[in-house]
C-alpha positions in Angstrom: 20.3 -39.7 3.8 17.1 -38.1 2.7 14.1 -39.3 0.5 13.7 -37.8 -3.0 10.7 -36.1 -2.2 12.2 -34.6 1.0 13.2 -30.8 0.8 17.2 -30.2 2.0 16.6 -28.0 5.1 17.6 -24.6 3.7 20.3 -22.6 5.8 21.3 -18.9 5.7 25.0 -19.5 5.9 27.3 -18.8 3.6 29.5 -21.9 1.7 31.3 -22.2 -1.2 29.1 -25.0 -1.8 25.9 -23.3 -2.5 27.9 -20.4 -5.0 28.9 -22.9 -6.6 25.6 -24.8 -7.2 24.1 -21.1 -8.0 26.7 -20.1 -10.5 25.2 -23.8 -12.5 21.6 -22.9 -12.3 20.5 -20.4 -15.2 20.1 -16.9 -14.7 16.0 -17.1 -15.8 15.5 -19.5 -12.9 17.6 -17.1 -10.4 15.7 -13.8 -11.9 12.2 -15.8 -10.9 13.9 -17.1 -7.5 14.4 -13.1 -6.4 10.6 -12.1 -7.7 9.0 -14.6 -5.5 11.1 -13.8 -2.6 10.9 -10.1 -2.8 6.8 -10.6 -3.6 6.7 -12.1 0.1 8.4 -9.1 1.5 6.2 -6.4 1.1 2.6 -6.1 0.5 1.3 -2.7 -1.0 -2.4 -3.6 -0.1 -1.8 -3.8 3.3 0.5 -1.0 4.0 -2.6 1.0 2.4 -4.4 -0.6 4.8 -2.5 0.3 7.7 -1.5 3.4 7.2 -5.7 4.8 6.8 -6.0 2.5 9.8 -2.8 4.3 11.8 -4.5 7.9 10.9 -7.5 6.6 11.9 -6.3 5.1 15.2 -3.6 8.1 16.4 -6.9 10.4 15.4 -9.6 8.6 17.5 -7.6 7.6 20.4 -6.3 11.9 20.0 -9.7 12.8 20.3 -10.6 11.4 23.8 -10.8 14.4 25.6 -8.6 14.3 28.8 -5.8 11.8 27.7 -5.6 12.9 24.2 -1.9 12.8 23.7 -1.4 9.3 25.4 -4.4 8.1 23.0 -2.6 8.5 20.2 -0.3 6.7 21.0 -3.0 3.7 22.3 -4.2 4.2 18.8 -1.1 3.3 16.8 -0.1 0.4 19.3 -3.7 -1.0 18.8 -3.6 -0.9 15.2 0.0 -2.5 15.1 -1.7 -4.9 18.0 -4.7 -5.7 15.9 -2.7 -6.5 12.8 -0.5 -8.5 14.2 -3.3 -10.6 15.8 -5.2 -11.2 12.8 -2.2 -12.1 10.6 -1.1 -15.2 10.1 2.3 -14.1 9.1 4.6 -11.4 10.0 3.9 -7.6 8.9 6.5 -5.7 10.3 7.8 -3.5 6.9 4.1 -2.8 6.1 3.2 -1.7 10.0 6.7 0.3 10.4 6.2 1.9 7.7 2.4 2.9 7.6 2.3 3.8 11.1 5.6 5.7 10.8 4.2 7.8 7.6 1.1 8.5 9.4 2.4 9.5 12.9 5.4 11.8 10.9 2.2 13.7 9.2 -0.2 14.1 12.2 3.0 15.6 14.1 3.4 18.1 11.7 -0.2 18.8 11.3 -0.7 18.8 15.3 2.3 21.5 15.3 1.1 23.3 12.1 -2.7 23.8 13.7 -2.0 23.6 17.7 -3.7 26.2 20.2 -0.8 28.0 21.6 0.7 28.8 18.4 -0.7 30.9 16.0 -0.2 30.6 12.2 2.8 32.9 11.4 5.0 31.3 14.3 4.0 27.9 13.2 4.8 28.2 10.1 7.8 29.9 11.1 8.3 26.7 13.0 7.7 24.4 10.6 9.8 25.8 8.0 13.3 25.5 10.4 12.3 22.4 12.0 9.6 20.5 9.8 12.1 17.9 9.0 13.0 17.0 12.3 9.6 17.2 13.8 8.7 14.4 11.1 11.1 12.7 11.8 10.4 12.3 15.7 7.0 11.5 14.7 8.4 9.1 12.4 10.6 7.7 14.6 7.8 7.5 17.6 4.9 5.8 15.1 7.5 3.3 14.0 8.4 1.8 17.4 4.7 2.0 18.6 3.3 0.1 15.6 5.9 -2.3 15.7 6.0 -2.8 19.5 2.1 -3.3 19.2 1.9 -5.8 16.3 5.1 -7.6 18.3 2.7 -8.1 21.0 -0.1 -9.1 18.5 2.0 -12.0 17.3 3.2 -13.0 20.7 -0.7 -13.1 21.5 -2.1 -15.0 18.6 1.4 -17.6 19.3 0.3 -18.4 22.9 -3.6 -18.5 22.1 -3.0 -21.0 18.9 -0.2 -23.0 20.5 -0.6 -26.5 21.8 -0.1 -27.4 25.1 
C-alpha cells in the first residue's frame, strides 16, 4: 500500500489495465499528456547548437595539417563528447542528428571542391552519386557524434557518482 502523496511507479508495459484507465480520462488531459512528452524529446535550440558546433568541429579538427581526415572525425566525437558532458540529461536525437546533417554536407562539399578532381568530373560525380555520398557522410557523423556524447555521459556518470 502506498501513501496519497506517493507517485505509482510508472511502467512501460502494456495491460489492459492502464487502456482502460486511459479510455476514462478526457481527451483534453491526454492531448496536454502527449505535448509535454514530445516537448522533452527534442530540443530545436540545441540541435542549432550542435550542428554550427559539428561544422565547426569536423572543420577545425580537418584543418590540422598532417592528420586532417582523422581530425574530422576527433572533431565530431569531441563535440558529441563535450555535449554529453555538460548535459545533465540525454541528447541523443539533437547530437545524431546535427552531427549527421553537418558531416552529410562537408562530404559533399570535400568531394565537390577536392584536389584531385577537377570541377566538371566532380560535378559529374556528384550528380550520379550525391545521394549516396550524403548519405555515408550521414551515416559516419551520426555514429561519431553519438559514440562521443555516449562517452560524455558515461564520463560525467562516473565523475558525479557516489562512492
Amino acid at each position: 500500500m502506498q501513501r496519497s502523496d506517493e507517485k505509482e511507479p510508472s511502467t512501460t508495459e502494456f495491460s489492459l489495465d492502464s487502456v482502460t484507465d486511459e479510455s476514462s480520462a478526457t481527451s483534453s488531459n491526454s492531448a496536454t499528456s502527449n505535448e509535454s512528452r514530445l516537448a522533452g524529446l527534442f530540443s530545436p535550440k540545441l540541435f542549432v547548437v550542435v550542428f554550427l558546433a559539428s561544422l565547426l568541429g569536423a572543420f577545425l579538427g580537418g584543418s590540422v595539417p598532417i592528420v586532417g581526415f582523422i581530425g574530422r572525425f576527433l572533431g565530431l566525437f569531441a563535440v558529441g563528447f563535450g555535449v554529453g558532458l555538460l548535459s545533465g540529461r540525454s541528447h541523443y536525437v539533437e547530437v545524431g542528428l546535427g552531427g549527421a546533417l553537418a558531416f552529410g554536407l562537408l562530404w559533399v562539399l570535400t568531394t565537390l571542391t577536392s584536389g584531385f578532381a577537377f570541377a566538371p568530373f566532380a560535378v559529374e560525380l556528384l550528380a550520379k552519386y550525391g545521394l549516396a555520398i550524403a548519405g555515408a557522410g550521414a551515416g559516419v557523423g551520426l555514429l561519431t557524434t553519438i559514440i562521443g556524447h555516449y562517452f560524455g555521459r558515461d564520463l560525467r556518470d562516473g565523475l558525479t557518482r557516489d562512492i
